[in-house]
N, C-alpha and C positions, 0 to 999 in steps of 0.2 A: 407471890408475884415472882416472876422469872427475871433475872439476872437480865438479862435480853432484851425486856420490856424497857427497859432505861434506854433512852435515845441515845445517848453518851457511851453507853456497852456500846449498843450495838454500831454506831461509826466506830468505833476502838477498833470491833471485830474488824469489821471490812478493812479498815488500814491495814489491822495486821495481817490480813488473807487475800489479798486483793491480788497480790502477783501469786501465789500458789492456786488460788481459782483459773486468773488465766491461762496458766501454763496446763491446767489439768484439760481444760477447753483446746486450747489449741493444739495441744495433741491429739485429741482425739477428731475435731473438725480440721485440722489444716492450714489455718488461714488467719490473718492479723482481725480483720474485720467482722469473719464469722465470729473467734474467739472474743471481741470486746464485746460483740455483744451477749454470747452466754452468759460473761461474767456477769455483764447490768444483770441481764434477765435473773442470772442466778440470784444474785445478791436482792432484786425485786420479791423475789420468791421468797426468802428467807426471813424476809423482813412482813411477809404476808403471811408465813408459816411461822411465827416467831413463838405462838404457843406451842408447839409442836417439840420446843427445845427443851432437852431436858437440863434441869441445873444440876450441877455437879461433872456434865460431862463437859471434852473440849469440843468447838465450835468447828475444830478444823473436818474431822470426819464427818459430819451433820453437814458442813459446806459441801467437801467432796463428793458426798452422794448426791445433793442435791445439783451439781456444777454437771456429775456423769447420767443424770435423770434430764437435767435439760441439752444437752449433747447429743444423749441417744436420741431423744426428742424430734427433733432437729434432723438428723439424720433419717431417721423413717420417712419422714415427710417431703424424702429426696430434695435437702438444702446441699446445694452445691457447696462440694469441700475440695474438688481437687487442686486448687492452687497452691502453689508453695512459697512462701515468705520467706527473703532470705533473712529478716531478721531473727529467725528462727534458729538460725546455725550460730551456735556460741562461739565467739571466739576460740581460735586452739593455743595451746600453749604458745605464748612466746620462745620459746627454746631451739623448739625444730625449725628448718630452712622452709626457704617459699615453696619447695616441692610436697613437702611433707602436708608444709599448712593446708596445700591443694587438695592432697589427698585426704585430708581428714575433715574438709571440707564437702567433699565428693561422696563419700562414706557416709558423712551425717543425714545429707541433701537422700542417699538412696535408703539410709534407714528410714527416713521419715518417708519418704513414698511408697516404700512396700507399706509402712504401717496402715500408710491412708486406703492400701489397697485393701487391707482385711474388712472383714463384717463389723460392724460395729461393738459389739459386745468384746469382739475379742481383741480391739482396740483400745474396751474402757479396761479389761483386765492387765495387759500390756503397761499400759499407761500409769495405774494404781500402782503395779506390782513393781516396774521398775525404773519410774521415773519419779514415784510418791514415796518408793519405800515401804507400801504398805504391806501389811502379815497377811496369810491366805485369808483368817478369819475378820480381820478388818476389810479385804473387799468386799466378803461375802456379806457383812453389814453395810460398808456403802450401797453397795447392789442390790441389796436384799433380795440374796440367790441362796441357796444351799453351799457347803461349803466345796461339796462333791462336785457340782457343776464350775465353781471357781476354779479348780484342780484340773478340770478335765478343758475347761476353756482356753487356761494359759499353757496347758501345755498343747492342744492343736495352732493356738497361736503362735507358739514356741517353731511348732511346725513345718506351720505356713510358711512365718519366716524364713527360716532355715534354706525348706525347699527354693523360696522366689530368690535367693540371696546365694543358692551353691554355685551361680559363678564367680564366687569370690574366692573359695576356697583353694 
C-alpha cells in the first residue's frame, strides 16, 4: 500500500505544498483566481491519481508536474490569463527609498507580463527553472519532454524575454 493511501499523508502533503502549487500556477496562468483554482483542481487530481505515486520518492515534483499539466491544460483551452494581481508583487526590500520600491515594483509587474506573453510551454520551463529551482533534468521529468527539448525551450524563452524586455537595457 502507498504511503499516500493514508488520508493523514496525504492532507500532510497538501499543507505542506499548498503554497508551492499556487505559486507554480500562478505563474504560469496569471491571476489569483485562475491560480486557486488549478491548485484545487491539481490537488483533486492527485488525490484521484494517488496510485500513480511512487513510494520512496518526494511528493513535491509529482505535485509540480501535475500543477504544470493542469496549467497547460487550461491554457490550450484559451482560459483567459491576461490579468495581473497585484498581490503577486512581493514586497521589495525594506531598505531602498520609495523611488527605488517603485521601480522594483514596475520591473516585477513587466517581468511578469512579458512572461504571460510567451507560449505556454515556455512559461512552464521559465517558471520550473527559475522560480522552482528546478535541474534541467527535473523539468524534463515534471514535463515529461526530452531533456533536448527542455534546453532548447528555456533557452528560446530565455530569448523571448530578452528581446521583449531590450528596452530596458
Amino acid at each position: 500500500m502507498s504511503t499516500i493511501d493514508d488520508r493523514d499523508t496525504f492532507a500532510e502533503m497538501i499543507y505542506q505544498s499548498q503554497t508551492a502549487v499556487y505559486n507554480v500556477a500562478y505563474r504560469i496562468l496569471g491571476n489569483v483566481q485562475d491560480a486557486e483554482d488549478a491548485a484545487q483542481e491539481t490537488f483533486l487530481r492527485a488525490y484521484r491519481f494517488r496510485h500513480t505515486y511512487k513510494d520512496g520518492y518526494q511528493s513535491g515534483p509529482w505535485l509540480k508536474r501535475i500543477t504544470v499539466n493542469v496549467c497547460l491544460q487550461r491554457l490550450e483551452k484559451a482560459y483567459p490569463t491576461q490579468s495581473l494581481d497585484e498581490d503577486w508583487l512581493q514586497p521589495p526590500d525594506p531598505h531602498p527609498g520609495p523611488q527605488e520600491q517603485t521601480e522594483a515594483c514596475d520591473l516585477q509587474a513587466r517581468i511578469q507580463a512579458e512572461l504571460l506573453r510567451l507560449p505556454p510551454r515556455y512559461r512552464a520551463v521559465i517558471e520550473l527553472r527559475h522560480y522552482q529551482d528546478l535541474s534541467y533534468q527535473e523539468i524534463a521529468a515534471v514535463l515529461n519532454r526530452p531533456l533536448s527539448d527542455v534546453r532548447s525551450d528555456l533557452f528560446r524563452a530565455r530569448r523571448m524575454l530578452a528581446q521583449n524586455m531590450k528596452d530596458l537595457r
